[in-house]
C-alpha positions as a Markdown table, in Angstrom:
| # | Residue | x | y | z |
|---|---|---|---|---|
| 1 | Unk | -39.5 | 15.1 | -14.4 |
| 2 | Unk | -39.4 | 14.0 | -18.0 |
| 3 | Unk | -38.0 | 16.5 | -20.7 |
| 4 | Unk | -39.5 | 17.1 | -24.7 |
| 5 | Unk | -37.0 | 18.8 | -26.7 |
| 6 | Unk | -39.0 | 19.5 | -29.8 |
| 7 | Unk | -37.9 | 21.3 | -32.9 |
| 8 | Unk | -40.1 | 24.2 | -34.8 |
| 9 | Unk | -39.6 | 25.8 | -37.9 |
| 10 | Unk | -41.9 | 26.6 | -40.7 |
| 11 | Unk | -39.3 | 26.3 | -43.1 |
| 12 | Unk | -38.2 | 23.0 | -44.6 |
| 13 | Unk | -34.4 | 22.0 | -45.5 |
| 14 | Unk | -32.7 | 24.4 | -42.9 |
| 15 | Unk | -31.1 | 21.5 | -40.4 |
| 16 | Unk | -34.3 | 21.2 | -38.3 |
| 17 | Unk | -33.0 | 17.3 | -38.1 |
| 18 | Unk | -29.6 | 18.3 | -37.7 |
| 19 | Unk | -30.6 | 19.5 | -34.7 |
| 20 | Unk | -32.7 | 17.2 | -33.6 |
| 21 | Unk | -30.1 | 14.4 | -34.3 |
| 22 | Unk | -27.1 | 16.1 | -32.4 |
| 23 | Unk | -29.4 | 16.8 | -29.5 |
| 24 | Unk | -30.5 | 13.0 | -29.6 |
| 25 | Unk | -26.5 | 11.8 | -29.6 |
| 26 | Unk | -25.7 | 13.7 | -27.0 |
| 27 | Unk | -28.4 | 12.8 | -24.8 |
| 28 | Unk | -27.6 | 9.3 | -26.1 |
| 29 | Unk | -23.5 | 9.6 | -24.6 |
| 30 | Unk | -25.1 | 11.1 | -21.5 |
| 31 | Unk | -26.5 | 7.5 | -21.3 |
| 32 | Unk | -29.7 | 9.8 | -20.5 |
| 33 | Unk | -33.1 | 7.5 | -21.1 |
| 34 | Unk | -34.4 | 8.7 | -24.7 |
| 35 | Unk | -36.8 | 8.3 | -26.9 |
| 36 | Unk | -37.2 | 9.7 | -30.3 |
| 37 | Unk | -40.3 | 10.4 | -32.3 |
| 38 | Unk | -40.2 | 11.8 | -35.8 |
| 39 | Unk | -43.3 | 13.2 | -37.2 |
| 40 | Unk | -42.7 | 14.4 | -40.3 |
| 41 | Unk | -45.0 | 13.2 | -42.8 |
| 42 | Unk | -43.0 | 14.1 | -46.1 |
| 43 | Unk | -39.4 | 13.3 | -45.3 |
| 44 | Unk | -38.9 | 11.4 | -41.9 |
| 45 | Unk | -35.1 | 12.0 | -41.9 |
| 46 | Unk | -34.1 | 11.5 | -38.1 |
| 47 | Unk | -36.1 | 7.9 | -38.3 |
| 48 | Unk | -33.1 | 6.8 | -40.9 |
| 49 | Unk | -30.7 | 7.4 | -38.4 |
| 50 | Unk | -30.9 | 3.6 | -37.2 |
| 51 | Unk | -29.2 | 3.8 | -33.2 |
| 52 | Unk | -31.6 | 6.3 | -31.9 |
| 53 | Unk | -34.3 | 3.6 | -32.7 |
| 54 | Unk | -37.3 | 6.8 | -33.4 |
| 55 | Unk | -40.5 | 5.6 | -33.7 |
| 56 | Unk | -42.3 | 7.6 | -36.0 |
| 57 | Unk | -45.6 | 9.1 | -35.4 |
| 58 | Unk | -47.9 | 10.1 | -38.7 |
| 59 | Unk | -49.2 | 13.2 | -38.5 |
| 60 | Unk | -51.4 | 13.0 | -41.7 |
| 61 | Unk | -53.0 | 10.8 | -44.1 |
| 62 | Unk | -53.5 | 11.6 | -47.9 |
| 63 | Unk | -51.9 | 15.4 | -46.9 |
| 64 | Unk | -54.4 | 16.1 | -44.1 |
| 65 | Unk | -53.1 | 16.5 | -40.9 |
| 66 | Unk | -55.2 | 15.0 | -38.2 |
| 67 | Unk | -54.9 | 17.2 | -34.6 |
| 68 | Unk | -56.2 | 13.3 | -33.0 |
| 69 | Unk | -52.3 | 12.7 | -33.4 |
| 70 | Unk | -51.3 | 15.3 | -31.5 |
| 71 | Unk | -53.3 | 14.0 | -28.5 |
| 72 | Unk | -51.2 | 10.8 | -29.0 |
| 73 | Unk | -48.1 | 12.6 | -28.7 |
| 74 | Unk | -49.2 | 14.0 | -25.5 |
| 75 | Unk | -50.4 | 10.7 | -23.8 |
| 76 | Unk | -47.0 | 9.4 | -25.2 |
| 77 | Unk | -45.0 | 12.5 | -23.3 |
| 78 | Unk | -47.7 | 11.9 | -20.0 |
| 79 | Unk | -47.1 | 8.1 | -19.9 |
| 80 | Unk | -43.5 | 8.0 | -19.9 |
| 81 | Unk | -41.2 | 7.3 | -16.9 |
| 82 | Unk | -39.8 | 10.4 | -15.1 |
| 83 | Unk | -36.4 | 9.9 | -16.6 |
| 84 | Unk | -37.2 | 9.7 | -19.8 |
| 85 | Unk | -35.7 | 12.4 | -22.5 |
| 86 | Unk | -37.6 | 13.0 | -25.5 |
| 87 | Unk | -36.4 | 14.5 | -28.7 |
| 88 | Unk | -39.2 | 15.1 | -31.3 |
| 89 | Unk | -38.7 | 16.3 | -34.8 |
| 90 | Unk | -41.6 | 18.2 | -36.4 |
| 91 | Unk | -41.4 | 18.9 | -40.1 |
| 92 | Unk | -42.3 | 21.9 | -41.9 |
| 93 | Unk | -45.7 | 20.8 | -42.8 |
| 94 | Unk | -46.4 | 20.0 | -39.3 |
| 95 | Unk | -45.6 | 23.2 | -37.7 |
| 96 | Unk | -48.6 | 25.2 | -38.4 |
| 97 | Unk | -50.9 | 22.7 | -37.3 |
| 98 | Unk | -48.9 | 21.8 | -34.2 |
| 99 | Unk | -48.7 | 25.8 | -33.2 |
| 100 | Unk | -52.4 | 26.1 | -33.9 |
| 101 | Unk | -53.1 | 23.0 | -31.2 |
| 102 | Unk | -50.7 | 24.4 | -29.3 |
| 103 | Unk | -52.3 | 27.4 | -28.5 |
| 104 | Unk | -55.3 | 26.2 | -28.6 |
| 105 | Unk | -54.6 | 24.0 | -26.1 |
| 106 | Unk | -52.3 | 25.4 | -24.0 |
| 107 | Unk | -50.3 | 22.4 | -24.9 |
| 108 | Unk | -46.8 | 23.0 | -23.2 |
| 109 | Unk | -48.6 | 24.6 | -20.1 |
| 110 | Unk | -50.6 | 21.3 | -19.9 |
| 111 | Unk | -47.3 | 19.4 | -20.0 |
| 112 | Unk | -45.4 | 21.2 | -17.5 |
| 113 | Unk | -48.8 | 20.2 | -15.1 |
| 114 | Unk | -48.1 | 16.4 | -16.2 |
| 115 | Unk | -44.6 | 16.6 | -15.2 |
| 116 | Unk | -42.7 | 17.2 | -18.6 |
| 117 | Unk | -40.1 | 19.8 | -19.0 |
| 118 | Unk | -40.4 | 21.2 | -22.6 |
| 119 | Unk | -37.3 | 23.1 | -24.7 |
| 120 | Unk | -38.2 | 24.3 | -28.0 |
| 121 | Unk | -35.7 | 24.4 | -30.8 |
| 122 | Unk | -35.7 | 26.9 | -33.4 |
| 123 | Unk | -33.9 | 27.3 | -36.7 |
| 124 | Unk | -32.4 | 30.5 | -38.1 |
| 125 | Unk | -30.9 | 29.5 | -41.7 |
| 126 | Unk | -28.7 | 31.8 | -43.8 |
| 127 | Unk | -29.0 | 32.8 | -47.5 |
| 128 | Unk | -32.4 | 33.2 | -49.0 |
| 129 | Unk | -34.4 | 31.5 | -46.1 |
| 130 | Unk | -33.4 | 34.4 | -43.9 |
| 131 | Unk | -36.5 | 36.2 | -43.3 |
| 132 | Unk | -38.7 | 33.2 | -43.6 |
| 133 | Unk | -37.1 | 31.3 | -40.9 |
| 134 | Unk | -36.8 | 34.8 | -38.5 |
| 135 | Unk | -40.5 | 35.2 | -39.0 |
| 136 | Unk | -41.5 | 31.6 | -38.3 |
| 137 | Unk | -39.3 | 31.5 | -34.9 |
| 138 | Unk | -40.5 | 35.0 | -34.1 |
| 139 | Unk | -43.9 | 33.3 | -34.3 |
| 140 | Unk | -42.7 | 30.5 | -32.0 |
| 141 | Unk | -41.8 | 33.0 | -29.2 |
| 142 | Unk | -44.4 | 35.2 | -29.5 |
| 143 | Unk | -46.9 | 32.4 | -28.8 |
| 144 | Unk | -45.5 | 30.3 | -26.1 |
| 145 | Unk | -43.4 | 30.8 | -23.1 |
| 146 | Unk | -41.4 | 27.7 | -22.7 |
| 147 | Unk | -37.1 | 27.6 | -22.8 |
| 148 | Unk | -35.8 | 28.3 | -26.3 |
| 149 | Unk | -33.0 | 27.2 | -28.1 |
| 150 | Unk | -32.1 | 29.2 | -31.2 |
| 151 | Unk | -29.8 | 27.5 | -34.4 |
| 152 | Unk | -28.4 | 29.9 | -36.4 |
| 153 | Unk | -27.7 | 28.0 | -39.5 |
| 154 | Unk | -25.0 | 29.6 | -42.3 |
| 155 | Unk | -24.8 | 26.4 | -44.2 |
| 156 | Unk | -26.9 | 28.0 | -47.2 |
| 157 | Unk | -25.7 | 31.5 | -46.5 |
| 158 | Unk | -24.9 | 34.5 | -44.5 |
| 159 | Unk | -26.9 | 35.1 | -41.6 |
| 160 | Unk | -28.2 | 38.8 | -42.6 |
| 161 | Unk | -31.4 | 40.1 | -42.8 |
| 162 | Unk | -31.8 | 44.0 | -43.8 |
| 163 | Unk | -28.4 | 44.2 | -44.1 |
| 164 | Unk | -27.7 | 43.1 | -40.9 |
| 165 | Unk | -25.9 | 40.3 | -39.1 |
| 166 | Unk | -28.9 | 38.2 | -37.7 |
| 167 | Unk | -27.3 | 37.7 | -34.1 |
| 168 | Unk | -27.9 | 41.8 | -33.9 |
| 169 | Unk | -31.6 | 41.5 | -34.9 |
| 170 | Unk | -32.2 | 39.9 | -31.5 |
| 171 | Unk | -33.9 | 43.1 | -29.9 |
| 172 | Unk | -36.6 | 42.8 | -33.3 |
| 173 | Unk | -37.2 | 38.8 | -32.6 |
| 174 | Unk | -36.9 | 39.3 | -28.6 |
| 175 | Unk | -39.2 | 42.5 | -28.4 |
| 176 | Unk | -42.1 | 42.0 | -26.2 |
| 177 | Unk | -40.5 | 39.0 | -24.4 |
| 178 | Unk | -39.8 | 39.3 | -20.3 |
| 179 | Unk | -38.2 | 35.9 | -20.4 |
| 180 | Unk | -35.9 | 35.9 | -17.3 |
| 181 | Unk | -31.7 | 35.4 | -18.2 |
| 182 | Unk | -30.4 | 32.9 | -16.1 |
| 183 | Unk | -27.3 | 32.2 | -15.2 |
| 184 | Unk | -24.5 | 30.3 | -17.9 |
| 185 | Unk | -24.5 | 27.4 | -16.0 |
| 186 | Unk | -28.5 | 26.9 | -17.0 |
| 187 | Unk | -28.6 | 26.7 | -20.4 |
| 188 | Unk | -31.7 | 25.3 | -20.9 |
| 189 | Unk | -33.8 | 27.9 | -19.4 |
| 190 | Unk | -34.2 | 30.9 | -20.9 |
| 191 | Unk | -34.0 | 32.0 | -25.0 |
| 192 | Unk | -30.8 | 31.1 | -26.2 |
| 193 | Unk | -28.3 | 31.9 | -29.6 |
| 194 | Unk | -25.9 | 28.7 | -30.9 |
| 195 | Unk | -23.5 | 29.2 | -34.0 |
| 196 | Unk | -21.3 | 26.4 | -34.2 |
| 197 | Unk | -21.6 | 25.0 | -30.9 |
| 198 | Unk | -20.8 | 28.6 | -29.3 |
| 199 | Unk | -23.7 | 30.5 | -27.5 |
| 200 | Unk | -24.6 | 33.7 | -28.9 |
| 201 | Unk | -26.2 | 36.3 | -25.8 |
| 202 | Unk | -29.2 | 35.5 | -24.6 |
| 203 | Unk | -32.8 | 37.4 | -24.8 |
């Protein structure tokens, strides 16, 4: 089975490449087949980092996003060997139209039935894109049901919202969700917290 690690966050200039790029690297040392895919239309910063080779999908012309291209993506996921690793960076403008397709389409239900694996990453940023960045990954668990990695990003900030440390706001993001905890040796399966490499508790 092929895996899609795909990054989501509403929010531009939080590390939503970061993440994408470290994932890709590490995939890359793993000497894991990968392939990289960049979509964002605005500023396509994992397709300058030259040794992942990403190809780079466009997701709109003159500003308007065409949902065609997300079809592409999906015969592109469908079509690929059953090795294959995928890291795909969406931007910020592409997130509500990707979501809205998503659910639409059932989109990462349909994969699962083509034989892809999908992890969604998710961006928590510090500072004065605290609540913006909560709301937009609350949004991404409370409309799918796929493995989730959460960043929590202090770079521009403390991670605080309400005048609380984010990592204790879990029970607000994670309310509603039965997502089962696996065991510490899975990462990959289940809602997950990173600072700094370390892995917060799990929804």
């Amino acid at each position: 089975m092929s895996e899609l690690y795909i990054t989501l966050q509403a929010k531009g200039g939080v590390g939503k490449s970061y993440v994408s790029s470290i994932l890709a690297q590490y995939l890359l040392e793993a000497d894991v087949p990968l392939r990289c895919i960049d979509t964002d239309t605005t500023n396509p910063t994992l397709l300058r980092y030259q040794p992942l080779r990403c190809d780079y999908l466009k997701l709109a012309e003159e500003h308007v996003v065409n949902p065609r291209t997300f079809d592409r993506l999906v015969e592109i996921l469908s079509a690929a060997d059953d090795m294959t690793h995928f890291v795909v960076d969406v931007g910020s403008n592409g997130f509500q139209p990707l979501m809205a397709y998503a659910v639409e389409n059932d989109l990462f239900t349909v994969l699962e039935g083509l034989g892809v694996r999908v992890v969604i990453n998710s961006v928590i940023a510090g500072g004065p894109d605290v609540a913006e960045t909560l709301s937009s990954t609350k949004a991404v668990l409370d409309h799918t049901r796929v493995p989730t990695l959460i960043w929590l990003n202090a770079h521009l900030g403390a991670l605080e919202h309400r005048g609380r440390p984010v990592a204790r706001s879990r029970s607000w993001i994670c309310s509603g969700h039965s997502r089962n905890v696996s065991s510490a040796g899975s990462p990959y399966r289940n809602t997950r917290w990173l600072h700094s490499g370390r892995m917060w508790s799990r929804c």
